[in-house]
N, C-alpha and C positions, 0 to 999 in steps of 0.2 A: 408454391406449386411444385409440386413432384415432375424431375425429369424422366421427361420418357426412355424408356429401353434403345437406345439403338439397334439400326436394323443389323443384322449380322451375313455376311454370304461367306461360308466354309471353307476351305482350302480342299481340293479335289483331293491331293493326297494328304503327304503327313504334312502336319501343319507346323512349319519351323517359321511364319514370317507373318507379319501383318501391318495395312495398310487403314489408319486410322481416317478417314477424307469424310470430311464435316461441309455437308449441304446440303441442297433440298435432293429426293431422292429421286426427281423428276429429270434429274441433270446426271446423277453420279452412278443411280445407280445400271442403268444400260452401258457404260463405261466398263462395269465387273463386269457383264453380261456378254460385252465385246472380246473382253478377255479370256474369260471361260469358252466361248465359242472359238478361238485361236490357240488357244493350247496355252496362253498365258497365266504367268505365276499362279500354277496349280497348286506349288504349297504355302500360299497365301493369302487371310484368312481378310476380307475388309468388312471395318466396321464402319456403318454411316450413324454419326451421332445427328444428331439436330443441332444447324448452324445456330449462336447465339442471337438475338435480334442488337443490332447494333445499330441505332438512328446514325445517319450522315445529313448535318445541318450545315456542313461548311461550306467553302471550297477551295482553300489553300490548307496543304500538310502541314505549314507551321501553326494553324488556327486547330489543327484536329485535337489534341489534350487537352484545351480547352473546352471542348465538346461532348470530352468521353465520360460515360460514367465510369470510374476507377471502381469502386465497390464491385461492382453488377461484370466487371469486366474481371475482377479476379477471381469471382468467384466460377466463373467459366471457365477460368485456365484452374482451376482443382477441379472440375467437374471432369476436363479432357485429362489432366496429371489422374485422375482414379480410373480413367479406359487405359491408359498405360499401363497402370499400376496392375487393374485387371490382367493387362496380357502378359507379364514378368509371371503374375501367381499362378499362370496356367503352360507355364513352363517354357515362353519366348522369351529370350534373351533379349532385353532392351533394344540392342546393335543390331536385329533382326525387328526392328521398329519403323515405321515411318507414318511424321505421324502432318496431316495437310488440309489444304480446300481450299473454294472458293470465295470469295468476295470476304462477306463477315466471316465467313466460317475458315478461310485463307487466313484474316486475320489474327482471329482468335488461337488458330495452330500455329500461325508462324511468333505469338507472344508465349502461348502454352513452351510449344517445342523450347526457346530461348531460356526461359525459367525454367528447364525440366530439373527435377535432382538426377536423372538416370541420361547416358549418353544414350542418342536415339542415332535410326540409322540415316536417316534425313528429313528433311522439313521442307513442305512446298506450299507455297501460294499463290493463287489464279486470280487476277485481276483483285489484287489484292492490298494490302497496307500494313504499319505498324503500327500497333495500339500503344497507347500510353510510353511514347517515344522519348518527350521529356524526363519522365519518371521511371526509366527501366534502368538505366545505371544505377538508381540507386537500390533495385529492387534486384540486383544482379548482384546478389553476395559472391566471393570470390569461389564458391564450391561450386554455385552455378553456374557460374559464366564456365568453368575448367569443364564441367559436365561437356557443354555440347559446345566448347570453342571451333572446333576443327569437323562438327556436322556440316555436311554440304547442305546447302539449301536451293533451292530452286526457283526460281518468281516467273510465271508470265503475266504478260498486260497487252493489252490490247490498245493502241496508240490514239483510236479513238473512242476512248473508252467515255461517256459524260458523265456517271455516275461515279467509279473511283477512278478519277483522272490517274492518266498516265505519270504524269507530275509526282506523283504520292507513289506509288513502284518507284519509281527513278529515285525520290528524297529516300524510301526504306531501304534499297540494297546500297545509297551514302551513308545514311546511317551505319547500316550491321555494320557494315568497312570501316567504318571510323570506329566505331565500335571492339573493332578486333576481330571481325567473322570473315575472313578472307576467301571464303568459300563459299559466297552468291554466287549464283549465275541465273542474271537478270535478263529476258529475254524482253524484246519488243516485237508484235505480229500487226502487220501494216492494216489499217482498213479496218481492225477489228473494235467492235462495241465491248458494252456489258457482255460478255461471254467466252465461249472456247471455239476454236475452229481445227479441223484437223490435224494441222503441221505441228501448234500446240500440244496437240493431243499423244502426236506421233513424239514431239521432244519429252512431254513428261513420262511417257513409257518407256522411251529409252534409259533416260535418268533414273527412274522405278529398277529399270533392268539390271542397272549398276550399284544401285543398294540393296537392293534383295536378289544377288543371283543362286540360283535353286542349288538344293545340295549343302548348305553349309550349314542348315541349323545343328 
């Protein structure tokens, strides 16, 4: 089946920076829309692709690789690796990248981003996890892992989250760390479900602010 187009929303001005956030459009994309209405990253361009469908059958992190399909799952992370690769050929400089989402789609960006060939300018995931966690050392050749060792990454989770427990945020940003990603920063947001709530909302902007600040493409 052919993937669909992502949707695209323009950078108001010149366009040096872009924000790759992979979910349903009913979630992310009034987020641009809050942005653009505040004067925010006008020279930065976001694409919403379509989150991958990723069944959750389990309910312990260590039980998820067992559950995932490997195939179906990497070929989403080339699918997100060619919207990168899109924005380097249209003249954004990798480092003026960032590339994230929610839940599956938090997923598949924060396994996309790890494997990237090109240093990106960060990686975030929202009540989110890491795919194929057992099988990513080995899938982390030594070019990749040097690519995006020292990208900051972002994670929030909602602590009463039922759907991707809070538990599986907490096991992924031990993982990166043990892993060598020394630049998680794992949040926790009290009371919160399945979703985002503003303070979230207000921390990933911040953080956006600090990898893309205007002016440097």
């Amino acid at each position: 089946m052919a993937q669909l187009a992502p949707l695209v929303v323009p950078a108001l001005k010149k366009h040096t920076a872009t924000v790759i956030w992979a979910h349903g459009l009913g979630d992310t994309l009034p987020m641009a829309e809050n942005f653009r209405r505040r004067g925010k990253f006008e020279e930065v361009a976001f694409v919403f692709p379509n989150a991958p469908n990723i069944p959750i059958t389990v309910t312990g992190f260590d039980d998820l690789a067992q559950a995932q399909d490997q195939p179906g799952i990497l070929r989403s992370r080339d699918y997100f690796h060619s919207l990168v690769k899109a924005e380097i050929e249209k003249g954004i400089p990798s480092n003026r990248i960032v590339l994230g989402g929610f839940s599956q789609g938090g997923a598949i960006s924060i396994f996309a981003g790890l494997t990237s060939p090109h240093p990106l300018a960060g990686i975030f995931g929202l009540s989110s996890y890491l795919l194929l966690h057992e099988a990513l050392p080995t899938l982390l050749t030594p070019q990749l892992k040097t690519a995006n060792q020292s990208t900051p990454i972002f994670m929030g989770h909602g602590d009463a989250d039922p759907l991707v427990k809070v538990e599986w945020g907490r096991g992924t940003a031990k993982e990166l760390r043990e892993l060598g990603w020394g630049t998680v920063d794992f949040r926790e947001y009290k009371g919160l479900v399945h979703g985002a709530d503003p303070k979230e909302m207000d921390d990933l902007e911040e953080w956006l602010g600090g990898r893309l600040p205007p002016g440097q493409g």
